[in-house]
C-alpha positions as semicolon CSV with decimal commas, in nm:
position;residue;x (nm);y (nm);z (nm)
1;X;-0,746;0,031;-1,889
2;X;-0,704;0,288;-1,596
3;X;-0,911;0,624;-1,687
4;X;-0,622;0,922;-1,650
5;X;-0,759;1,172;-1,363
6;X;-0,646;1,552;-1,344
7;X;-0,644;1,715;-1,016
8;X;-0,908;1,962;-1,190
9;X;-1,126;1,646;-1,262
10;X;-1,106;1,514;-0,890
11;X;-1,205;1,900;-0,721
12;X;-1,520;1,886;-1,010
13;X;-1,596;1,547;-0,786
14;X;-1,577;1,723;-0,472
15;X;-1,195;1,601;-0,361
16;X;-1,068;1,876;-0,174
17;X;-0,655;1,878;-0,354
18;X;-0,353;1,995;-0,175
19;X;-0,053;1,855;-0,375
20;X;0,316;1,944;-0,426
21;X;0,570;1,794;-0,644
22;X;0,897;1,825;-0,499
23;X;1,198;1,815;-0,714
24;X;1,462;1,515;-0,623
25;X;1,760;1,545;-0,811
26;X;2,018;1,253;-0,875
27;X;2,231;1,460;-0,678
28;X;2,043;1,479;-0,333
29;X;1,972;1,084;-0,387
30;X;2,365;1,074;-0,429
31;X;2,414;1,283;-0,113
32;X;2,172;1,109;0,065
33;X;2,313;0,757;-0,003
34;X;2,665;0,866;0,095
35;X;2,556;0,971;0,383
36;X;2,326;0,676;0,457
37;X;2,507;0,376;0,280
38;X;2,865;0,483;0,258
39;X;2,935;0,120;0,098
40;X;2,741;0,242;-0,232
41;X;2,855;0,608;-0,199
42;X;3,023;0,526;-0,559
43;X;2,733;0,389;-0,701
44;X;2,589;0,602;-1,010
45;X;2,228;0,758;-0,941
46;X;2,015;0,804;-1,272
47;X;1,645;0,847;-1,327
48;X;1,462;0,596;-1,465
49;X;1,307;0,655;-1,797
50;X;0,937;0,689;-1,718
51;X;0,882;0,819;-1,364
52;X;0,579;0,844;-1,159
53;X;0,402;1,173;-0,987
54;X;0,337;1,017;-0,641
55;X;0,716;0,850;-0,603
56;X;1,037;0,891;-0,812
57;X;1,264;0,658;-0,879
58;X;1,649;0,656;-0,968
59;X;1,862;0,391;-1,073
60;X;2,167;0,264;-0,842
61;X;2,491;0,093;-0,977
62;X;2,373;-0,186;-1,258
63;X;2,154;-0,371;-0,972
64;X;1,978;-0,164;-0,763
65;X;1,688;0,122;-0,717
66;X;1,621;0,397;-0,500
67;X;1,277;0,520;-0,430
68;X;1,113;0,808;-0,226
69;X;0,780;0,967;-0,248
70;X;0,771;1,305;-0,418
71;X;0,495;1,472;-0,336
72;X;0,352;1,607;-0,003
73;X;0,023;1,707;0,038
74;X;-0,360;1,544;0,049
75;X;-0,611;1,477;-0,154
76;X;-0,934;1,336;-0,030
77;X;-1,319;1,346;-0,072
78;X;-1,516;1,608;0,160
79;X;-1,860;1,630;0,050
80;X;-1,912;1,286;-0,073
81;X;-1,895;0,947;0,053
82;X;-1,542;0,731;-0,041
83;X;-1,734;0,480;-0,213
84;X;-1,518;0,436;-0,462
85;X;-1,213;0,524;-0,632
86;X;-1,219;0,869;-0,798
């Protein structure tokens, strides 16, 4: 089983963190695939149930998902070697 890492856990290992979360609504997905894919434009967006913190993802119609990454930002090691994950 994966061991569950804090940002505050990965700066103690020397990661320098930079993260944001940003908010995506169903309503910006909505906009965004009228806009983009006019043919699904009457689609229903909902979350899914258990989302992720890198990349959300929404529901679309019965048979179909939209993803998109929601955070922006780095996170990487700069007084150690990347031997391994963190």
């Amino acid at each position: 089983m994966c061991e569950r890492i804090s940002l505050s856990s990965l700066e103690a290992r020397g990661y320098n963190v930079n993260v944001q979360r940003v908010e995506i609504t169903a309503e910006v997905v909505s906009c965004l695939i009228s806009e983009q894919f006019p043919q699904w434009a009457e689609l229903e967006v909902r979350p899914v149930e258990l989302d992720g913190w890198d990349n959300t993802t929404f529901r679309l119609g019965g048979d179909k998902s939209v993803g998109s990454r929601a955070t922006r930002g780095t996170c990487h090691r700069s007084t150690r070697s990347t031997d391994g994950c963190p």
